[in-house]
Structures are given as structure tokens and as C-alpha cells.
LOTI-242160 format. One record per residue (C-alpha): residue number from 1; residue in three letters; x, y negated, z. Coordinates in pm, 1 decimal, padded with zeros to 6 digits. Each point is the difference from the previous one (the first is absolute). Layout:
N
REC  kollo  gukol         u         v         w
REC    NUM    ALA         X         Y         Z
...
***
This chain:
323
REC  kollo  gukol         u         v         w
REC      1    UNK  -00408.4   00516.9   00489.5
REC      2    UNK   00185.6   00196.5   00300.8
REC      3    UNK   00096.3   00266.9  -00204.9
REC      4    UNK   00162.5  -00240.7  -00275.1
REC      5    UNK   00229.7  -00154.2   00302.5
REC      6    UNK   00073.2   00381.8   00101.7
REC      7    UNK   00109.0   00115.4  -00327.9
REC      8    UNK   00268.2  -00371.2  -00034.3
REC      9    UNK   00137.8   00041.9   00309.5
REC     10    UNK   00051.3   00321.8   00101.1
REC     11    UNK  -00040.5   00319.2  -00249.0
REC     12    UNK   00354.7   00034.3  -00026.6
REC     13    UNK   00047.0   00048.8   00373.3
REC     14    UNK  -00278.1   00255.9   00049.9
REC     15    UNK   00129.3   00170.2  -00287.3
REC     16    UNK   00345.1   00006.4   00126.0
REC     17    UNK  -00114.7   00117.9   00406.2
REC     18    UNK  -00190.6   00282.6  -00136.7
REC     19    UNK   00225.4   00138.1  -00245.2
REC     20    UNK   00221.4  -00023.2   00337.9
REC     21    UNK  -00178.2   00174.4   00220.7
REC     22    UNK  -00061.0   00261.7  -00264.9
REC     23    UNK   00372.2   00030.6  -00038.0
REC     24    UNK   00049.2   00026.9   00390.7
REC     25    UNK  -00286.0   00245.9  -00007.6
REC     26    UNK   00167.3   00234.0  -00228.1
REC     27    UNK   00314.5   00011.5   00232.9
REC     28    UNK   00227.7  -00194.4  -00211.0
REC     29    UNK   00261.6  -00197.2   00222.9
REC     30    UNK   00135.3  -00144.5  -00329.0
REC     31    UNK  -00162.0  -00051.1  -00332.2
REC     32    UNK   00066.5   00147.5  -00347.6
REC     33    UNK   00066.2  -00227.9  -00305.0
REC     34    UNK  -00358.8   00127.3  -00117.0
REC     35    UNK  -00173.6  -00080.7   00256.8
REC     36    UNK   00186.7  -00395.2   00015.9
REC     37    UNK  -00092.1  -00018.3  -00359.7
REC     38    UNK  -00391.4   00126.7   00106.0
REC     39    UNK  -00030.3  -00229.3   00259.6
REC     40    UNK   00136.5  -00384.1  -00135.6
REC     41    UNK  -00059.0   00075.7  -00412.0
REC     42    UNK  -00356.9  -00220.2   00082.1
REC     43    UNK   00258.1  -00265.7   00187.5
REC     44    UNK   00197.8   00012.6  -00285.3
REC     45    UNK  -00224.1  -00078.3  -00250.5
REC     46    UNK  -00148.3  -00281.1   00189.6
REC     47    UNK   00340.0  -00147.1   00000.0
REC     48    UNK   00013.9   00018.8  -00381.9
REC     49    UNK  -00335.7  -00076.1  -00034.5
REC     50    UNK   00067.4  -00409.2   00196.1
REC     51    UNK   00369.0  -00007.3  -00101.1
REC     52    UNK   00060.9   00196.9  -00283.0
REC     53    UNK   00301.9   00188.4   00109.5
REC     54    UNK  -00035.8   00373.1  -00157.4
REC     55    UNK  -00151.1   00237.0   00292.6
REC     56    UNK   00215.4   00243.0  -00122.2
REC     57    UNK   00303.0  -00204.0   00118.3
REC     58    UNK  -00139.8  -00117.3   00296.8
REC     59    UNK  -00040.6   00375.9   00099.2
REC     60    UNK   00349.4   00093.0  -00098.6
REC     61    UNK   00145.7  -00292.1   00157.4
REC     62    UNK  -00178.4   00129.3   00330.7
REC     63    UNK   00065.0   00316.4  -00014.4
REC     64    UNK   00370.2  -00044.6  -00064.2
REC     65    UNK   00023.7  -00263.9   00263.2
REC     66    UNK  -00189.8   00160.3   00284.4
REC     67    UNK   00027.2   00392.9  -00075.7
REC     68    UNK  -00312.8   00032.6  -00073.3
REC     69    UNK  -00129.3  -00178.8   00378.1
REC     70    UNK   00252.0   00189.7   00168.0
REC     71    UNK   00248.2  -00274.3   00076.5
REC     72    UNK   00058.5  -00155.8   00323.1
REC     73    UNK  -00027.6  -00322.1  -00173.5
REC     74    UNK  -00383.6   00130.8  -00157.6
REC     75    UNK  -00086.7   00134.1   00379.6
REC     76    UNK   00091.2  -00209.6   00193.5
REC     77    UNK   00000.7  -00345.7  -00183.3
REC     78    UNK  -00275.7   00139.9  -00263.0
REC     79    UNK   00248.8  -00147.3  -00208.9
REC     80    UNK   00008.0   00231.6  -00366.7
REC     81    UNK   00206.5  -00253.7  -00205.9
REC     82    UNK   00316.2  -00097.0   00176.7
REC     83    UNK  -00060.6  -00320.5  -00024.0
REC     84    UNK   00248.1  -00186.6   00276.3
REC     85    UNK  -00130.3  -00309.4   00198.1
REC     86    UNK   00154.5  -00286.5  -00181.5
REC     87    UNK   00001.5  -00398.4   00066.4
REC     88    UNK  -00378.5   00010.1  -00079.6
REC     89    UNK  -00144.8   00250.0   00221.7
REC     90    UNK  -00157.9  -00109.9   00302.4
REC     91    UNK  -00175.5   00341.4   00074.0
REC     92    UNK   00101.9   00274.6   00213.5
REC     93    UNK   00343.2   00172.7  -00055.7
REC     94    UNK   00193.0   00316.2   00026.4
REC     95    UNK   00380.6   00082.1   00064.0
REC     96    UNK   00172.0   00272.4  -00137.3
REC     97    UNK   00298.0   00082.7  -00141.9
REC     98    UNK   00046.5   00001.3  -00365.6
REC     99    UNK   00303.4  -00177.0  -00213.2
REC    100    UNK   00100.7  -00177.5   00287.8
REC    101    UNK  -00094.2   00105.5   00359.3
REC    102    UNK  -00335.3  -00116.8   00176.9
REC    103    UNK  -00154.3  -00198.9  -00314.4
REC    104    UNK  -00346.8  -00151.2  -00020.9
REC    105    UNK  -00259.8   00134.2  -00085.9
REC    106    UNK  -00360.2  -00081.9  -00066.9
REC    107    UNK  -00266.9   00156.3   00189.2
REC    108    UNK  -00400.6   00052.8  -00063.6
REC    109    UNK  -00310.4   00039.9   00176.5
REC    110    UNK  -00061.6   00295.7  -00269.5
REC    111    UNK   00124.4   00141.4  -00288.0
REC    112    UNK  -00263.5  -00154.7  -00207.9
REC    113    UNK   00206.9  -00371.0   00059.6
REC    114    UNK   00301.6   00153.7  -00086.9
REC    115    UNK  -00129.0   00098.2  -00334.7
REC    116    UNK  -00153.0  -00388.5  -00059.5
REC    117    UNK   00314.9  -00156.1   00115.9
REC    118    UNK   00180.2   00207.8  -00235.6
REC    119    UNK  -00167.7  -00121.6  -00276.0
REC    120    UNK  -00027.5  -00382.1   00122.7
REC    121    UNK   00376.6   00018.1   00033.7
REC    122    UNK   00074.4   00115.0  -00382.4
REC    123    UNK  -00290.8  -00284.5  -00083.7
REC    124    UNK   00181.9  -00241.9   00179.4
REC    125    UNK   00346.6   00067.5  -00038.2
REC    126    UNK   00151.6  -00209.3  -00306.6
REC    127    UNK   00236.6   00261.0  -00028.0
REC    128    UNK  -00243.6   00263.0  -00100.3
REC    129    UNK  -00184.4  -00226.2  -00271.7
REC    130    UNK   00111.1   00210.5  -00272.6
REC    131    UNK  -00155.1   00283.7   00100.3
REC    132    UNK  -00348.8  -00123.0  -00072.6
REC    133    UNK   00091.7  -00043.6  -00362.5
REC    134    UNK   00022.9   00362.5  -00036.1
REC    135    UNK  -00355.8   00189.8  -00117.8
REC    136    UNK  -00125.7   00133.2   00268.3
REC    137    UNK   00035.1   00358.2  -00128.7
REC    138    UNK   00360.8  -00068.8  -00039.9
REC    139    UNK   00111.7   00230.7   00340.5
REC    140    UNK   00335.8   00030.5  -00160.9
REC    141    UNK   00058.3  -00381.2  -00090.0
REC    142    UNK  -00145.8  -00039.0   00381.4
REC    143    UNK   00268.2   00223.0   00182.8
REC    144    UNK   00305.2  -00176.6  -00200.8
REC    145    UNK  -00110.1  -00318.4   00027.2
REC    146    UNK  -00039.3   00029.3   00404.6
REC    147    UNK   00337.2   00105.9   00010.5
REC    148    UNK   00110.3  -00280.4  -00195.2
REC    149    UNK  -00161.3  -00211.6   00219.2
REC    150    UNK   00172.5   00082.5   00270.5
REC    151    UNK  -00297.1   00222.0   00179.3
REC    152    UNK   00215.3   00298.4   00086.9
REC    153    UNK   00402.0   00019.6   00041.7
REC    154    UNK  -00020.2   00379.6  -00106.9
REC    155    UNK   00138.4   00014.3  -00418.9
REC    156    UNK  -00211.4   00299.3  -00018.4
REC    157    UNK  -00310.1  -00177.4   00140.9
REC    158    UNK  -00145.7   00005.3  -00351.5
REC    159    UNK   00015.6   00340.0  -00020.7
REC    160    UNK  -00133.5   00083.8   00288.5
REC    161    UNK  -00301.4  -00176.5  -00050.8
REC    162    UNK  -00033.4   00149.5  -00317.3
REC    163    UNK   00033.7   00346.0   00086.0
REC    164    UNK  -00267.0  -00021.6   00244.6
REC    165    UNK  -00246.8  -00197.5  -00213.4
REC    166    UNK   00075.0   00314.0  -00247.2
REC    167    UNK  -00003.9   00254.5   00231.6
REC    168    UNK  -00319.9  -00045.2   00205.9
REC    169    UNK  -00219.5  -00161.8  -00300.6
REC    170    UNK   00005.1  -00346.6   00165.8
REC    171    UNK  -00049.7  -00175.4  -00322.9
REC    172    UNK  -00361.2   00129.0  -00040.6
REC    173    UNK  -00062.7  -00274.4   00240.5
REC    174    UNK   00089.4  -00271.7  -00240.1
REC    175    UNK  -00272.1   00146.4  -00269.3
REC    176    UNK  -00317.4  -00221.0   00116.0
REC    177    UNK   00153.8  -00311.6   00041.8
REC    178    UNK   00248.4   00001.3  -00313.8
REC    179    UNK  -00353.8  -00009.3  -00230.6
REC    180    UNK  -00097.8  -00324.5   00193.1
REC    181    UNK   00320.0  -00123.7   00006.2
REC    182    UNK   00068.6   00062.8  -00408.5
REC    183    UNK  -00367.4  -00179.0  -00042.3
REC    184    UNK   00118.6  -00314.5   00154.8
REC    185    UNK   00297.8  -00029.1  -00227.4
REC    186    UNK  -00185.4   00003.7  -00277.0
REC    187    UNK  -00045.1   00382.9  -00156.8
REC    188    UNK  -00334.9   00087.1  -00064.3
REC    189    UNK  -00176.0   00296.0   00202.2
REC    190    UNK  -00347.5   00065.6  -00045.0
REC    191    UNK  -00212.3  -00113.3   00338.2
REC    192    UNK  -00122.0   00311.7   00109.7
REC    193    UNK   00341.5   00113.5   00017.0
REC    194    UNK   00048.2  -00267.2   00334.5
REC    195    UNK  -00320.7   00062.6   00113.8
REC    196    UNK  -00150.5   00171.5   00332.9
REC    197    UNK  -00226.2   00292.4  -00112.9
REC    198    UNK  -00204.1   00204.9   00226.9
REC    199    UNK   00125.6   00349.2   00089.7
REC    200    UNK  -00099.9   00291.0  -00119.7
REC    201    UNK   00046.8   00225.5   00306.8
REC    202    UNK  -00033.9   00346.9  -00151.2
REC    203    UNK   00300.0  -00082.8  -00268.5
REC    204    UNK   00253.8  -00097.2   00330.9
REC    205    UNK   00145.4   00241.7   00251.7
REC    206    UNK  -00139.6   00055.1   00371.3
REC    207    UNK   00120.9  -00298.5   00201.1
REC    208    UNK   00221.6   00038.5   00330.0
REC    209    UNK  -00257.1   00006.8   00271.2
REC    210    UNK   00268.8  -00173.9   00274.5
REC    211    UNK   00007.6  -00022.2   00386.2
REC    212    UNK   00043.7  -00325.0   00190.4
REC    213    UNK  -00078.8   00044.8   00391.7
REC    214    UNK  -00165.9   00302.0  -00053.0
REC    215    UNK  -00219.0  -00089.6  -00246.7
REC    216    UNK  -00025.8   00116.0  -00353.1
REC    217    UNK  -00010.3  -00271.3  -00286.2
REC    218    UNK   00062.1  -00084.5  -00387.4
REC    219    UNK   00161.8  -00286.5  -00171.3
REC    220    UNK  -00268.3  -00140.8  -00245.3
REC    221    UNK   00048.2  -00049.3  -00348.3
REC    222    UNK  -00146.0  -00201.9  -00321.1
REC    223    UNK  -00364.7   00055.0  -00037.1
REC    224    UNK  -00032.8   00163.8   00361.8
REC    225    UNK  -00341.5  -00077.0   00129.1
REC    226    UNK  -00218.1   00092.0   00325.1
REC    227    UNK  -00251.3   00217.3  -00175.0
REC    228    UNK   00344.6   00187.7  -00182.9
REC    229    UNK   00177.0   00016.2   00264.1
REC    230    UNK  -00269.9   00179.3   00198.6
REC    231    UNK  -00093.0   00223.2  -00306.0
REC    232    UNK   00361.5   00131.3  -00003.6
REC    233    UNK   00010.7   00090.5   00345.8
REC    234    UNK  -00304.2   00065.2   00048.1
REC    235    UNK  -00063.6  -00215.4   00266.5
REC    236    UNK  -00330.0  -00244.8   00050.5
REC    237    UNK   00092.7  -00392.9  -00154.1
REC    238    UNK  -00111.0  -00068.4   00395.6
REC    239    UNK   00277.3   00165.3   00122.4
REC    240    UNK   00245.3  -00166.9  -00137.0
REC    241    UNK  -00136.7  -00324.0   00067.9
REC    242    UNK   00010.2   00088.9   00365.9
REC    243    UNK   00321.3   00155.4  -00042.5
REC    244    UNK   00191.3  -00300.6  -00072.0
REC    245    UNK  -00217.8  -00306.6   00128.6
REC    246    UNK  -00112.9  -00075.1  -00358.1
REC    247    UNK  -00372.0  -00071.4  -00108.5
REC    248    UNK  -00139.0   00044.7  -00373.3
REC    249    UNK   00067.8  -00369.9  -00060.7
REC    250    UNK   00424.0   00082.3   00033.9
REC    251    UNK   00193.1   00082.5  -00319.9
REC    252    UNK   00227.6   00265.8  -00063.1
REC    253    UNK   00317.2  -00132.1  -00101.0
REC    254    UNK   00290.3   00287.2  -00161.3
REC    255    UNK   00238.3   00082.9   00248.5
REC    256    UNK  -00145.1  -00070.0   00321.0
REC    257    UNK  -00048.3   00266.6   00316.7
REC    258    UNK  -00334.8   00184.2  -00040.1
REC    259    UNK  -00084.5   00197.7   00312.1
REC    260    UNK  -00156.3   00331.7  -00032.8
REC    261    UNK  -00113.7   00039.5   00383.8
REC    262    UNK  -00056.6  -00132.7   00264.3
REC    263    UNK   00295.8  -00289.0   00158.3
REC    264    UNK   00152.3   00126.7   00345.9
REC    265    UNK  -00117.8  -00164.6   00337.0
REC    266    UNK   00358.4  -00161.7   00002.8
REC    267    UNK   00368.1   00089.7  -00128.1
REC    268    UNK   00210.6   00319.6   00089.1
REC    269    UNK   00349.6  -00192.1  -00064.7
REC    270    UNK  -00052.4  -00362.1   00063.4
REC    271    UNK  -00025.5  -00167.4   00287.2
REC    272    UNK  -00083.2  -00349.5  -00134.3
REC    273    UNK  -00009.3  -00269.2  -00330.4
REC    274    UNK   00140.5  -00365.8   00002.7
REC    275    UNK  -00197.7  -00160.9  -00197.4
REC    276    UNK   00104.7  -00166.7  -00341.5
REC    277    UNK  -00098.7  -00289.9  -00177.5
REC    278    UNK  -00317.6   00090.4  -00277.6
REC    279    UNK  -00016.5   00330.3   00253.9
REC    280    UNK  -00395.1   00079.9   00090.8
REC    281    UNK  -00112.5   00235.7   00256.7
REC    282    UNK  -00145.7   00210.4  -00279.2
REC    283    UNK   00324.9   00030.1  -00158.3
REC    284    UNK   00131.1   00139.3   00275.7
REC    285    UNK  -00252.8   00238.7   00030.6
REC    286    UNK   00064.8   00143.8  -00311.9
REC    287    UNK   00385.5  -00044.6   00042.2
REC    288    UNK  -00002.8   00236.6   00351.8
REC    289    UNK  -00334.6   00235.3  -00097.4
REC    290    UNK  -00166.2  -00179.7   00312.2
REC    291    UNK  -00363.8  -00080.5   00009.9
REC    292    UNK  -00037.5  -00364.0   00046.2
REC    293    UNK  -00262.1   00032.7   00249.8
REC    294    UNK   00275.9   00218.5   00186.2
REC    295    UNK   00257.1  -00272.7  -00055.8
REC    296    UNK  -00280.5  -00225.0   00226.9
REC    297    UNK  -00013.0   00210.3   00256.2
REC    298    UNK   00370.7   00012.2   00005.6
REC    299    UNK   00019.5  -00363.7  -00006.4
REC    300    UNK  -00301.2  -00111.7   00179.6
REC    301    UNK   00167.3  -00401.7   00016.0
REC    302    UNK  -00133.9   00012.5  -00360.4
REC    303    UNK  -00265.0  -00215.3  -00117.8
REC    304    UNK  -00309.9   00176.3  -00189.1
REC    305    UNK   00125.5  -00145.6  -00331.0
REC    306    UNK   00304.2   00180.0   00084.4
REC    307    UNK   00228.6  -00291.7  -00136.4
REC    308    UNK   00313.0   00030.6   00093.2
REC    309    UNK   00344.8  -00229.0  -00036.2
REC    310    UNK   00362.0   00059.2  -00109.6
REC    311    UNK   00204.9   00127.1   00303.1
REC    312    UNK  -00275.3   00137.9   00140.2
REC    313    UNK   00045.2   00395.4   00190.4
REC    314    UNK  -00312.3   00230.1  -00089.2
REC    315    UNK   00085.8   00316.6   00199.7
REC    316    UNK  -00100.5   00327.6  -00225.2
REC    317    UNK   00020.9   00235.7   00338.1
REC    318    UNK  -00157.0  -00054.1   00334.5
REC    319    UNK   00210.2  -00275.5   00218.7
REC    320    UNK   00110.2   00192.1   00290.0
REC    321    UNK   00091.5  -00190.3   00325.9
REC    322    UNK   00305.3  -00153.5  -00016.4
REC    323    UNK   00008.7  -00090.3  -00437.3
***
């Protein structure tokens, strides 16, 4: 099912470019720690969710490293961790200077990568083995075992960690996944505790109605269905269907884009895509707010299936002579 593929491969991203361009919007050249925190707590808890590194700390680590995505390292190397190249990187790299002048550093296609390499490199690293025998709720244990480890040179890295984690309520993060991760070792937890229920909208707060190209949307959540959705914004179950290049036999999964209008003709800020691997057109359709019979006519080398393969350009504006 398309929108199964959609929701594996790329949520994170369209998450991420919207909460962007809503930052740009507002006429913010830099962001606040809030607004960091706002836009990669989901990334976060992904993170601890495969790896089972504490999303508090991987948001404290961040923000420490990268002030908050302000860094020249996060902007221009979408590189939020500091992690330098070492023997075993054979991606891009970065040189600035640091503890000794024009070091190595690694560099991403996105900031979403940075945040997976992160965690593969505590995973992998025999150094940082001990960590994982910490519980998971353990933020403390976390931030003074990575500095035994070696992660930070700083004596007062602990604290620092810490004091953020404290200070901007990172911990509440770590709530969902320490139940799960308490169940596997053994304590006992009644079921329903674990288990997906459906929402009750009228006992949660308004949702952010957001703005990606334009065009408003929501993030789903647990229990979200077509007929719900419409009821709350009292829109026809048609439209939304239309809206985002879904039919009735789709599923909603929680946290994907939902649009609430109509997608733009093409994008206001991008030029083009390079294609990924998993990448499908409709992805990017819902990653730019572009109608994919728009993003034919833009590309009209397409096939009708509109398959399309890694390294592949899809232009999101009108070529003009000369592109």
C-alpha cells in the first residue's frame, strides 16, 4: 500500500521541511531552543524507539552540540552531533576548526541522518556498551556514563546535559517507551497500559493547523480516521481524499501530513528533488505540497505510472530555458 511506503520512508522529512518553512515564515533567521525541541522530539523518539538510547538525551546531546540548529556545523553540514569523520567514514565531510585547526567532519544529506548516525555510532561503538545497561529512564546514569566513555572532553558535559533535560522537560519523552521497555525485562504491566487506544478528540487540545508551501495541514494521531478528521474540520471525507492523493481504501497512520486544502500547482522555494532510494513520486508530493498531476506536467519525461529512480531530478517549478 503507497501510503504504507510513504509513512517508512519519509514522515520525518516532511515533518522536518514544514516545521521549516513555518519557522522561515515567522521571520526567524535563527531558531529558539523551543522551537528545536518542537521540531526533532518525533526524531527523537524514533531513535529511542529502534535503538533505545533515551530521547531525552538524544535531544540534549543535540541541542548542546549544535545550539539548538544554529551551528555552522548543523547548517551547513546538517551535522547536530559533532561527530568527526573518523577511519570509517566514507561519506561526505566538513572542515572546521575545533581542538586542532581544520578537523573532519561528517556531513549529511539532512538532519534526519545525522540523528540515525548518532545513534548507530553509540550502537556500534564498543566503547559505549555500557551505556545500554543503564534503564532507559536513567537520563542521569546516561549523561555520566557518556562522559566516561569518552563522548565529550568537557568535565562538565554531564551537567550540561542534565540541566537541559531538567530545564526544558526533555525527560517526558522517555515516558512511553520506559513502560515497554520495563515489560520486556520482566515487571508486570497490565496490557492495556502498552496498548494503542482510539482518541477521544473532545478530551485533547486543538491541534496546530501548520503551513507547508502554502498549504494548511495537521499531523495525525492514534485513532485519526477520514470520517473524524472531516467531522473536526468540518470538511467533506472527499476532500481530503483529493487533498492528499488518498482513496477510502488508504489508512491513516499517527503522525503523518494530513492536508487540509488543496496542494499548490508547484513549489514557492524549491527548484527541484534528487530522488532517493524507497522515494515515490507521491512522497514527494506530499513532501513539497505539489499536486502530483502538477509534478507531470513539470516533468513531462515521466511515464504514466509515474515511477521514478534514485538520482533522478523532478523539477517542482517550471524549467526555464537554460536549467
Amino acid at each position: 500500500m503507497r501510503i504504507k511506503s510513504f509513512i517508512k520512508n519519509g514522515i520525518c522529512c516532511i515533518v522536518l521541511l514544514a516545521q521549516f518553512s513555518l519557522v522561515k515564515a515567522q521571520g526567524n533567521t535563527k531558531f529558539t531552543i523551543e522551537q528545536y525541541i518542537n521540531i526533532y522530539k518525533e526524531v527523537a523518539k524514533d531513535q529511542m524507539k529502534e535503538y533505545k538510547i533515551p530521547a531525552s538525551i538524544i535531544l540534549a546531546q543535540a541541542i548542546n552540540e549544535s545550539s539548538w540548529g544554529n551551528s555552522d556545523l548543523a547548517v551547513k553540514a546538517n551535522n547536530h552531533f559533532g561527530i568527526k569523520c573518523h577511519d570509517d567514514w566514507k561519506g561526505e565531510t566538513f572542515h572546521k576548526d575545533d581542538e586542532t585547526k581544520d578537523e573532519c567532519f561528517r556531513k549529511y544529506n539532512d538532519p534526519v541522518e545525522s540523528f540515525k548516525d548518532h545513534s548507530l555510532f553509540l550502537t556500534t561503538k564498543s566503547r559505549y556498551s555500557s551505556l545500554f545497561k543503564l534503564d532507559i529512564t536513567d537520563y542521569k546514569g546516561w549523561a555520566n556514563e557518556l562522559k566516561k566513555c569518552g563522548y565529550a572532553t568537557n568535565p562538565k558535559y554531564p551537567e550540561l546535559l542534565i540541566n537541559l533535560i531538567e530545564k526544558y522537560a526533555l525527560n517526558q519523552y522517555d515516558t512511553a517507551q520506559s513502560i515497554i521497555a520495563s515489560t520486556r525485562k520482566g515487571t508486570k504491566h497490565i496490557k492495556e497500559k502498552i496498548e494503542e487506544k482510539p482518541v477521544d478528540h473532545q478530551s485533547l487540545e486543538k491541534r496546530n493547523v501548520l503551513l507547508n508551501n502554502n498549504v494548511k495541514y495537521i499531523i495525525t494521531r492514534n485513532g485519526d480516521t477520514f470520517l473524524s478528521l472531516a467531522s473536526e474540520y468540518k470538511m467533506g471525507v472527499w476532500q481530503l481524499y483529493r487533498y492528499n492523493d488518498m482513496s477510502k481504501n488508504d489508512q491513516i497512520i499517527e503522525g503523518q501530513i494530513m492536508y487540509l486544502q488543496p496542494k499548490r500547482r508547484r513549489s514557492s522555494e524549491h527548484k527541484q528533488h534528487i530522488v532517493k532510494e524507497g522515494e515515490t513520486l507521491f512522497y514527494i508530493s506530499q513532501i513539497y505540497a505539489v499536486k502530483t498531476r502538477h509534478l507531470h506536467r513539470l516533468n513531462p519525461e515521466l511515464n504514466p505510472d509515474g515511477d521514478i529512480t534514485p538520482g533522478q531530478v523532478i523539477w517542482l517549478q517550471k524549467q526555464r530555458k537554460g536549467n
